[in-house]
N, C-alpha and C positions, 0 to 999 in steps of 0.2 A: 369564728376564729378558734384554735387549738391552743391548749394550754403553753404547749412551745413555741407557739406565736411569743404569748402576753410574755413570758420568762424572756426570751430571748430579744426582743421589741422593747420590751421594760427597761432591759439591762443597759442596752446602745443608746435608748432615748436619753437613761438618768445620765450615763455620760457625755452625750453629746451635750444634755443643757445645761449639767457643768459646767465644761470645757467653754461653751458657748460663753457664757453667763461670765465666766474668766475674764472672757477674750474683751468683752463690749463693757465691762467696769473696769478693770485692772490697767494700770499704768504698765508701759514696755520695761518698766526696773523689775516691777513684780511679775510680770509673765517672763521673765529674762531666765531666768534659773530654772524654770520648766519647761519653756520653749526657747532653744537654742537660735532660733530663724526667725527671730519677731522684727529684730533689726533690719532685716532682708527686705520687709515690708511695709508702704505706707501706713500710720496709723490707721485711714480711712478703710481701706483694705482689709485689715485686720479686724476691725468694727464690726465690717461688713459679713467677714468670714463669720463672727461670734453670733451676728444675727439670723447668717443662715442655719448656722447646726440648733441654735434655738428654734427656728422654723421647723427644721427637720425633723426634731423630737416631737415635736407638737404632732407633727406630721406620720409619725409614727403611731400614737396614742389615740388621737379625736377621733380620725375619723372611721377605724374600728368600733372604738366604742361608741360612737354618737351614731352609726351607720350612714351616714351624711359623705358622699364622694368615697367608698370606698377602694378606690382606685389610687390613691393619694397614697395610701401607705408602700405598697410596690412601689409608686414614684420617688417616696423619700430615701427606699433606702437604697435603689437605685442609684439616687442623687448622692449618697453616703460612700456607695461605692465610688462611685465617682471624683469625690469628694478625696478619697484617700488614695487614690490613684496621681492623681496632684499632689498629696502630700508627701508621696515616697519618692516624684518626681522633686520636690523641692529640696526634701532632706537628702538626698545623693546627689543632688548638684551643689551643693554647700558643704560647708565643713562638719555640720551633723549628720554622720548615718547612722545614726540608731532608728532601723524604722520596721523594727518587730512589735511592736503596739500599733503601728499602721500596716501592718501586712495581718494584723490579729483583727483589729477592725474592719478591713474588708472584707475578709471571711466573714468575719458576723455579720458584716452589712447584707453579704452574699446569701447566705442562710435566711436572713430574715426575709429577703427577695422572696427564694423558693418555697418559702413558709406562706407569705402571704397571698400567692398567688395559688395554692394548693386549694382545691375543690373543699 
């Protein structure tokens, strides 16, 4: 992998496992003033969301470095694309449309794709 792999993979994974990390301990009072749409969603859901983008960063990191499935990082962030693709469909169906952090994040998600799969 290329140094704009790890920079760029680096950067989406620490926020995903953030954001992730947020989602699956924080009560809906305290994700409520950073995520406007938490109300929108079952608790379980949203657990489940935090579990995935947790998976996802992991998914980003192991298995380059460990060389174990390397096929898994294009998947993840595939999955990220994807991922925000839903998100910008949720935030324009509701009363939040700020979703220039989710249209920033696909991009990177996007990149990190083209990145990972480069020779």
């Amino acid at each position: 992998m290329n140094i704009a792999y790890w920079i760029v993979a680096g950067l989406l994974a620490l926020f995903y496992f953030y954001a992730g990390t947020l989602k699956v301990i924080r009560s809906r009072d305290h994700l409520r003033p950073m995520m406007a749409w938490v109300d929108r969603m079952p608790l379980p859901a949203l657990r489940a969301l935090g579990a995935v983008e947790i998976l996802g960063a992991a998914g980003l990191i192991l298995p380059p470095l460990t060389g174990t499935a390397p096929w898994l990082a294009p998947a993840a962030a595939v999955g990220f694309v994807l991922l925000q693709t839903g998100a910008i469909a949720v935030h324009l169906t509701g009363e939040d449309r700020g979703i220039t952090l989710n249209v920033g994040l696909t991009a990177t998600a996007a990149v990190t794709v083209w990145l990972a799969t480069r020779p």
